[in-house]
C-alpha positions in Angstrom: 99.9 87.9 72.9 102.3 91.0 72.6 106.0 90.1 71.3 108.4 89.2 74.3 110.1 92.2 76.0 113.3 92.7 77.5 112.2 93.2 81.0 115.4 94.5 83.7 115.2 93.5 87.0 113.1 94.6 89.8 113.9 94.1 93.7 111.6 91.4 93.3 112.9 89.5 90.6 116.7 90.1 92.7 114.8 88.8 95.2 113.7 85.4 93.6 116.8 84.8 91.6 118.6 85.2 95.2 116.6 82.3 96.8 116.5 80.3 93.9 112.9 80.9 93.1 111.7 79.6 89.4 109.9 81.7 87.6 108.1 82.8 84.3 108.1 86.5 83.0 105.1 88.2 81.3 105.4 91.3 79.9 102.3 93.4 78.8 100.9 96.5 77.9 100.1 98.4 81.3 96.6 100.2 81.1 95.9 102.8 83.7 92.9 101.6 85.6 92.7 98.3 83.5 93.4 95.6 86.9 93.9 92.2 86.8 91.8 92.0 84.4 93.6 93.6 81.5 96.7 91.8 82.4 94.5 88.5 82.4 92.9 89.1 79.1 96.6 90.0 77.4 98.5 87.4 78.9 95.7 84.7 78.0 95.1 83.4 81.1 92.7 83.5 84.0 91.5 86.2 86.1 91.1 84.5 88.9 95.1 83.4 88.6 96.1 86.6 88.6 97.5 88.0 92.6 96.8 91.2 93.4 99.0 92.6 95.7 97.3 95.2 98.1 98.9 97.4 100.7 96.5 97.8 104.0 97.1 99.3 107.2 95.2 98.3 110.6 93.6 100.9 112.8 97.4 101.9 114.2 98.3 102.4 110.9 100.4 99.5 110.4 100.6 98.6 107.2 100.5 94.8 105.9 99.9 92.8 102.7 97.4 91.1 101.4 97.1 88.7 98.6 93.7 88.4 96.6 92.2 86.6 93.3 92.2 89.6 90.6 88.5 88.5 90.1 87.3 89.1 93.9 87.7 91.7 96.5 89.0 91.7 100.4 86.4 91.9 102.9 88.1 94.6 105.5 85.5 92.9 108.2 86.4 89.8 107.5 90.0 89.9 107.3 90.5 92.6 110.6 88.7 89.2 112.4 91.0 86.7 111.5 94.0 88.6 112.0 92.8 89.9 115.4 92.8 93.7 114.2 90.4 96.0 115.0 89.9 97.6 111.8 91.7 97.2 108.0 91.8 99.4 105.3 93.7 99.7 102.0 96.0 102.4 102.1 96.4 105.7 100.2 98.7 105.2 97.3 101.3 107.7 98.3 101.3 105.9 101.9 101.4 101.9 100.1 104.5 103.0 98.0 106.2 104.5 100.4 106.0 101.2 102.2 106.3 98.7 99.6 108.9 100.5 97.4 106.5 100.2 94.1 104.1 102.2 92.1 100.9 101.2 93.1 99.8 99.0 89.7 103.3 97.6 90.2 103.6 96.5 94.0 105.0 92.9 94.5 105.1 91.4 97.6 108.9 90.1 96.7 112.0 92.8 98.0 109.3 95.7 99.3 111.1 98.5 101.5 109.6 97.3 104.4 108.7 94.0 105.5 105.7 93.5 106.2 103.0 90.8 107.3 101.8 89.2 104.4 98.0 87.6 104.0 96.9 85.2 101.2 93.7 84.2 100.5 93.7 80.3 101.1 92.0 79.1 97.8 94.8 81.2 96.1 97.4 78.5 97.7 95.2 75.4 95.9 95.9 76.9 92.3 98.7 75.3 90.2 100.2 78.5 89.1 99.3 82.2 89.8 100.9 85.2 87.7 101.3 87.9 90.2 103.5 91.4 89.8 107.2 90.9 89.3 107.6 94.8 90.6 106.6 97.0 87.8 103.8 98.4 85.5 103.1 96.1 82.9 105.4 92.9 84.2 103.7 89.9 85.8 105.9 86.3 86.7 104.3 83.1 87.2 105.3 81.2 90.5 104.0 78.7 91.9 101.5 79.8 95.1 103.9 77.4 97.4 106.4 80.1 97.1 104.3 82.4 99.0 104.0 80.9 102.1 108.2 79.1 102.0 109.3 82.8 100.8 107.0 85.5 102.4 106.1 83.7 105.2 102.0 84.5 104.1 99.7 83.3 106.3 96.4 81.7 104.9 92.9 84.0 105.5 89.1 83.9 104.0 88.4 87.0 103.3 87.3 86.9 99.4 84.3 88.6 98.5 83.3 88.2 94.5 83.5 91.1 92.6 
């Protein structure tokens, strides 16, 4: 495990402390292209506890968030279906930062530019912690999943696919 960081606050993390939100902070070495992975295998901890946060638009270009394992992938198909949309699709990275606020590798679902419908994969909700991005490259907190649905309002889809 690296040696502990001084990490400076994000809009997300001003966004937690705000509403009282608990919450643990994990600082590692950012890889370009490494994923959930990576941060998994530095931080010591599952994969599949470790939130992506993805920035998709429907077929009117509406943009939205979804919440998915680090180990599995979002069924488009599947998720358009449940949220009565016609078509989903992740957006370009210029398009999902201008949106959330974040580089893409370091997009939080806390205190993005925009609000935004948010989407978590149910079995996500069932896990005791999850380590998902505090609003930077190489920063993950630990929450507990509860936070997501009292904070962000995210409502609960099956849309995982394994990766």
């Amino acid at each position: 495990m690296s040696k502990q960081k001084h990490i400076s606050e994000t809009p997300a993390t001003q966004m937690l402390r705000k509403q009282g939100v608990a919450f643990g902070e994990h600082a590692y070495d950012y890889v370009d292209h490494g994923g959930t992975g990576e941060s998994a295998r530095q931080l010591g901890v599952p994969e599949h506890n470790v939130v992506k946060t993805l920035v998709m638009e429907d077929e009117a270009a509406k943009p939205l968030i979804v919440l998915m394992h680090g180990d599995c992938s979002v069924s488009t198909k599947n998720l358009a279906r449940q949220i009565g949309a016609k078509s989903v699709q992740p957006c370009k990275p210029e398009v999902a930062q201008r949106h959330s606020g974040y580089m893409v590798g370091g997009t939080s679902p806390f205190g993005t530019k925009k609000r935004m419908p948010v989407y978590v994969e149910g079995t996500v909700l069932a896990l005791d912690t999850i380590y998902i991005n505090g609003g930077r490259r190489g920063y993950l907190i630990s929450i507990a999943p509860g936070v997501l649905t009292d904070l962000l309002d995210a409502r609960p889809v099956a849309c995982a696919l394994p990766d």
